[in-house]
Structure formats: C-alpha cells, structure tokens
C-alpha positions, 0 to 999 in steps of 0.5 A, a space after each residue: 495534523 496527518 492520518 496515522 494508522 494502527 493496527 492491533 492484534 486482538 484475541 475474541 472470546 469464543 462467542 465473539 468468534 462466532 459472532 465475527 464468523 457471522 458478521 464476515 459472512 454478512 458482509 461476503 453475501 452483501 459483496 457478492 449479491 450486490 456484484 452478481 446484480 451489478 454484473 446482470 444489469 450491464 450484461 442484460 440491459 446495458 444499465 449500470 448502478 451505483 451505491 445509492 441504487 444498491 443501498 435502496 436495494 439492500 434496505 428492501 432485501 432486509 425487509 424480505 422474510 428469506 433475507 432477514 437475517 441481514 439485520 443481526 449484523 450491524 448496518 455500518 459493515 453493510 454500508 461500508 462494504 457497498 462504498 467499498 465495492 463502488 470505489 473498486 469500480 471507480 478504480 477499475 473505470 479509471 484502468 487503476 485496477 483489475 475487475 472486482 472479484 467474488 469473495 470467498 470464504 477461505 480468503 482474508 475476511 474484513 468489516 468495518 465497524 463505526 464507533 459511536 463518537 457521542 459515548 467515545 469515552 465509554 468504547 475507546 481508551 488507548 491501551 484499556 478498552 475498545 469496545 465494538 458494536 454488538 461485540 462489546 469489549 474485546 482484548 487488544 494487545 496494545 503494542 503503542 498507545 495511539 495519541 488520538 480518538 479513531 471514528 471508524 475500526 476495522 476487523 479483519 481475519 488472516 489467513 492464518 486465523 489470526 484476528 486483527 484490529 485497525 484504525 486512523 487517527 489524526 495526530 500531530 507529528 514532531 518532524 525530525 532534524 534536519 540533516 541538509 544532506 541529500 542521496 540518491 538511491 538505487 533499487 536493484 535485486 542484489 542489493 534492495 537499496 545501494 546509496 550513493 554514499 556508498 551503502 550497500 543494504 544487502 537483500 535478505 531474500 526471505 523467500 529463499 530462506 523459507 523455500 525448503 520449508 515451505 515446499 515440504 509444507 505444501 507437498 504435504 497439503 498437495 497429499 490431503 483430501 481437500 476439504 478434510 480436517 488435516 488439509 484445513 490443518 496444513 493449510 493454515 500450516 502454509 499460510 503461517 511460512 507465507 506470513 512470516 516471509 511477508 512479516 520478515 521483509 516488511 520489517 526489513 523494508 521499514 528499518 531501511 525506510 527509517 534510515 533514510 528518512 532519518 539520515 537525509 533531507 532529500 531522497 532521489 529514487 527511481 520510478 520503476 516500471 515494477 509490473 513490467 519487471 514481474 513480468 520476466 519469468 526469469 527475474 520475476 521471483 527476485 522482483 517480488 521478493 525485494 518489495 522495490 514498490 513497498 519501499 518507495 511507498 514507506 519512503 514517501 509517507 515517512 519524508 511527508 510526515 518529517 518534512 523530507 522531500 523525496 525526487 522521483 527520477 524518469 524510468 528512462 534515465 540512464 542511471 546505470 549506463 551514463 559514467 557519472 563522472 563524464 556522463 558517457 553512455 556505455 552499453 552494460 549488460 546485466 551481468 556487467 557489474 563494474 562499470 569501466 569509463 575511459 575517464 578514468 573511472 571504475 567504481 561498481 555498478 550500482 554506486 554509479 547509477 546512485 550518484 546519478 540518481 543523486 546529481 539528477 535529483 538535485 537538478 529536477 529540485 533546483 528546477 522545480 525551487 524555481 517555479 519550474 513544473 517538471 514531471 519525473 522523466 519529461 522536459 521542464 515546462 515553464 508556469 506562465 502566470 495569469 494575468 488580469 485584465 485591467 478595468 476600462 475605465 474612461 472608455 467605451 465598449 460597444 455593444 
C-alpha cells in the first residue's frame, strides 16, 4: 500500500468563495499571530513555545470578545496551521530551511480541512461528491477516480485565483515489468537528460519561449497604479504566463520521468549541488529553467512505487572529465563538448559522462547486494555484524 496524492481543480459557488476568503483569512491571522508570539517570546525572554502552548493559547483567544470570530472557521484548518508552523521550525532548527515568514494576502492561500470518516460515505464519492465542512458540496473537475477514501483535504487558491483541491489516499500500486536493463543519466542544461544509450531529451526552455510575453505583461503592471483594479487585472495577467511556464515544464519533466521508469530497472543519476549551481548569475536562469531537482525527485518516487532502483552517484565523480573507455582524466571545459581521449575515443560529451553515471552505478549496486553500506560519493565501509555473547553456563562470575 503507497501514499497517492490527487489534486483537483474545483469551481466554488459565490457564497462558497466568500466563505473561502474568510476561512484563508483565519487561517493567515492564525499564522501570523502565533509567529509574531513565537518571534516576541525568544527575543524578550529568551523563552520558546511549541504547539501545544500555541493551542492552549488560541483556545483562550476565541474565548476573547475581540477575537470571536475565529469560531466561524472550522477548528481543523486552525489546528493544522500551527502543526504546520512547528514542523517549519523543526525544519529551520535542523538547517533544512529558511526562517518561517509572515503570510500575505496577495500570495497562495491554503487550509486543511478533515473529513469526518464516521459519515465518509455521505461526504466523498471519487467522481460524484465531496462535500467539505461548513462548504457543503463542492464541484470538482475529476480528472482520474481516485481508488482509495482520503481523511484529510486541502484547499488552496493560486495566484491566478484558481481554486484547488488535494488529498492522499492509500492505494495499492501494480509494479511495471521488468526490463532487467539499467542507464545512466546525465542532468545538464543543453539537454535536461542525456542517457547512455544515446538519448538526447532535448530541453524545451519554456522560460524563453514566454520572455517576450511575459515582459510585455509586466512593463504593463510596472505602469499601473498599485493597488487599482487594472494593476489586480495585470497582475493575475502575469501570473497566468508564469503558470503555464511551470505547468509546461512539469509535464515535460513527468513524460521524461515516466520513460525512465518505465524502460529500466536501474537508474544512476547524479547528486547535483542545484543550490550551488543557482547561484552563478551567469547560468543560474538555465538551472532553474531545467527543474534538474524536480526530475530526480519524480524519478525517486516513480521506481519506489514500481519496484526500480535508483543509484545516486557523488557530486565528485568525474563523470565528464574521465574517458569512460580508459578512465583517463582530461581537463574540459564548459565550453568543450566533445570529448577526445588518446585512446581512441571521441564521442560527445555528455554521452560519456552517462556511461560513466552507468558503469558507476553498477559498481555502487554490486557493493551494496553484497552488504556493503555506501554513501553516494564516500568510501565503502563494511557492516560488521553484532555478535551475542554466549551464556556462562557452569562458571562463575565475581561480584
């Protein structure tokens, strides 16, 4: 059984829009209040609050004449929201994230809601209702019938003012067929994935394609009086270019994922240092216009639900550099795309460093079929077993 997320879109009734925009706000005055309080309280007194201070805390706010208002809104979104705010420390303490940051109204709003599992069949029926709490039914545009029963939905609005609705369900997978082939894929810019079989994907580069529109669409916003009805008008404007580059390139990166997973049992990809590579100014638009992280991230999930294995080699294997032939180093350049080796061997540049994606990533699965713990670009260290002591039996033990 695997976790299996959906995600709808889904068209309110104008009362349910303006019960969503006070829902969001709840849920924003929520974040914010319990973030300011958290910031104060380690600033002043050097103390620090979790979530079961901040839900002691916001039971005796609603109690509060000037903050009753926070009981319109149902109390899972409420709860959710400060479970959400703890986890974002917990993820900041560990150096696994940025600062949490104050909402704001003009970005992506979001609640989650729980649906009640004791009249499950009255409020959810893949493809005919969902019904929400204090929404009632709401129309959804079922693009695949989800198999299982989701316990918790959440509804969110884009910038584009779009309304969206997700959940996870558990369902069981059927794992592809074995193709008992393996590759080795190489990440780059010129071409999102080149494999070592010789396959070039090609990179699509959506955020060229739309540059001109969008700058048009932007000059235009820059000229409006903020905050007028024409500067909300362009600016939902830009948003919908900026929606479908990100929608162009998501399904570009699940088409490519999809053949991967689909043609090969074992992937060997390389562990990129993506927030390294943003930060050259020169290069850093191509980078994020490729979604190098969002592919390997498709990659990864798509072989666990399948059955695939996926390798990650070292971000300090000399993929491109070594001649994967006779394993001589060379000193390339970015601008070198063919590699020449004195053996012999001239084949392009990023075909070579597939097959020596590939030929590493067998070695690294041999090592680890025979119980040998390897981290992606550090030395093999072998698994010493534990061994029991055996019972003294028939001899004695001092005291």
């Amino acid at each position: 059984m695997t976790q299996v997320s959906y995600k709808y879109r889904i068209y309110p009734t104008g009362t349910q829009e303006k019960q969503l925009s006070v829902f969001f706000g709840q849920v924003r005055f929520v974040w914010n209040y319990s973030l300011s309080l958290r910031s104060d309280l380690y600033e002043f007194r050097k103390e620090s609050i979790n979530y079961v201070g901040l839900s002691k805390h916001l039971t005796y706010l609603k109690k509060q004449e000037s903050h009753a208002w926070l009981n319109e809104c149902p109390s899972a979104p409420l709860q959710q929201c400060l479970i959400d705010q703890d986890k974002a420390f917990k993820s900041f303490f560990d150096k696994r994230g940025s600062y949490p940051r104050f909402k704001k109204k003009g970005e992506q709003q979001s609640m989650r809601l729980t649906l009640d599992q004791r009249h499950i069949d009255n409020n959810f029926k893949a493809g005919e209702l969902l019904k929400l709490p204090k929404l009632g039914a709401i129309k959804v545009n079922w693009s695949r019938l989800p198999t299982g029963i989701p316990k918790m939905a959440t509804i969110s609005k884009d910038p584009v003012g779009k309304y969206w609705v997700s959940f996870s369900c558990e369902e069981s997978i059927t794992p592809k067929a074995k193709t008992k082939l393996t590759v080795g894929v190489d990440v780059g810019i010129k071409d999102v994935a080149v494999l070592s079989d010789g396959f070039h994907s090609g990179a699509p580069k959506y955020t060229y394609q739309y540059a001109r529109k969008l700058k048009l669409a932007q000059r235009s916003l820059s000229r409006k009086k903020k905050g007028s009805n024409r500067y909300k008008k362009q600016r939902i404007a830009v948003a919908r270019i900026h929606a479908k580059i990100a929608n162009c390139r998501k399904d570009f990166l699940h088409k490519l994922s999809h053949k991967l997973v689909n043609e090969f049992d074992m992937i060997s990809m390389e562990a990129l240092n993506v927030k390294g590579m943003v930060k050259n100014r020169c290069l850093s638009k191509a980078v994020s216009d490729v979604g190098m992280f969002e592919l390997k991230r498709q990659v990864q999930y798509k072989a666990a639900w399948h059955g695939k294995r996926v390798i990650e080699i070292g971000r300090f294997f000399p993929s491109t550099k070594m001649c994967c032939k006779c394993g001589q180093i060379h000193d390339m350049k970015l601008s070198d795309r063919w590699m020449s080796c004195d053996c012999g061997n001239e084949m392009d540049r990023d075909e070579n460093a597939a097959r020596n994606i590939e030929a590493e990533g067998n070695r690294l699965c041999v090592e680890l079929d025979t119980n040998l713990s390897v981290l992606p670009g550090k030395q093999a260290v072998k698994r010493v077993p534990k061994i029991k002591p055996e019972p003294l039996y028939g001899t004695e033990v001092a005291a």
